[in-house]
N, C-alpha and C positions, 0 to 999 in steps of 0.2 A: 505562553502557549505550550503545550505539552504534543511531544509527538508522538505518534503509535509505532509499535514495534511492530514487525511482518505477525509473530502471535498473536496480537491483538488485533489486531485487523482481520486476523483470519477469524478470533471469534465473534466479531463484528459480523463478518457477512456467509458466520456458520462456513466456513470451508475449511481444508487443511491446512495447516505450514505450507507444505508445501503448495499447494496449488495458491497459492498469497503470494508466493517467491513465484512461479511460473506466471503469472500474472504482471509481476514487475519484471521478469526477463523478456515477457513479450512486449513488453513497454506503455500495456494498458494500464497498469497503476503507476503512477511516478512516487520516487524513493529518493531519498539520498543515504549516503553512506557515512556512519558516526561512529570512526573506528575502521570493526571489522563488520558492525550489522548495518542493516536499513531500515529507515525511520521513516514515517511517512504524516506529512504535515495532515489534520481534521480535514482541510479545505481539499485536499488532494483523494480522501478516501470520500467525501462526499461529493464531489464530481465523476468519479469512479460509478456511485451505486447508482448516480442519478446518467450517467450510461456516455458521459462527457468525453472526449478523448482528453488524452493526456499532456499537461501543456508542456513546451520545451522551458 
């Protein structure tokens, strides 16, 4: 299983870097941290677009 980086993600659902990371500080996309960056599992970004909250 491959995870997306905040950049991919962002061009996934056409937005910025940034607003991909303000998205994860608001705790609407769940991430985890690999490193220093945040990865974000398929299942996580497609419960995101399909408007799910975010699981703990």
């Amino acid at each position: 299983m491959e995870l997306f980086t905040l950049a991919e993600v962002a061009e996934v659902l056409k937005i910025s870097k940034l607003a991909a990371w303000q998205h994860v500080r608001k705790g609407n996309l769940k991430s985890y941290r690999v490193g220093r960056q945040h990865r974000v599992f398929p299942q996580d970004l497609q419960a995101f677009i399909r408007g799910e909250e975010a699981a703990e």
